[in-house]
C-alpha positions, 0 to 999 in steps of 0.5 A: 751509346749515348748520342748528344746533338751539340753546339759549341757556343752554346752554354748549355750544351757545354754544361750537359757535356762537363755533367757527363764527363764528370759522372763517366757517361760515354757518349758521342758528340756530334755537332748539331749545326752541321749534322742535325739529328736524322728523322728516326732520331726526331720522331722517337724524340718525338713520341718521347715528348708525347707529339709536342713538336714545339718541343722539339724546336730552339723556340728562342734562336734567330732561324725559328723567328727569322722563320715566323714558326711562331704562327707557322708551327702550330698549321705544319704537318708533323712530317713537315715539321720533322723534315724542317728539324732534320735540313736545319740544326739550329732549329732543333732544340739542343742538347740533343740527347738520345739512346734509342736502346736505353730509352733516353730521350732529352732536349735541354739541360736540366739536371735533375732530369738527366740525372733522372734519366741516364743515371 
């Protein structure tokens, strides 16, 4: 099944769930912040977005910058990188979607790629 990394507050997040109610796609949501996607989760996204780690990563949020992993990201290890991703939800870029058995694998909305994907 369909599991989508979400934050409540966040617009996007709610345009990517209302798409999927409206188009019938079951998923799982399951909120980003307190439960932030696992490292298996993370490295098949990962591959997905052919090893870009930054990606991955909520480049606009306060922790990334509260952080300085402008100038830090591009000098970490991937591990350590993903080990990042997986302790803080709000580094990772969301939604979050993924379905390792249907081979969805997507951060942020954008319609035509979700259509693209899932439909």
């Amino acid at each position: 099944m369909l599991k989508i990394y979400a934050y409540s507050g966040c617009s996007t997040c709610r345009n990517a769930i209302k798409w999927l109610k409206q188009h019938a796609i079951p998923f799982e949501e399951i909120a980003i912040r307190e439960t932030p996607p696992a490292l298996a989760d993370l490295k098949v996204m990962l591959a997905a977005h052919e090893g870009e780690l930054r990606k991955l990563f909520n480049v606009s949020g306060l922790d990334y910058r509260s952080l300085g992993l402008k100038d830090k990201l591009p000098t970490l290890s991937t591990d350590a990188a993903l080990k990042l991703l997986a302790e803080n939800g709000n580094l990772v870029k969301r939604p979050f979607a993924i379905d390792s058995k249907n081979k969805v694998c997507l951060v942020g909305f954008k319609e035509p790629e979700w259509q693209a994907a899932i439909l």
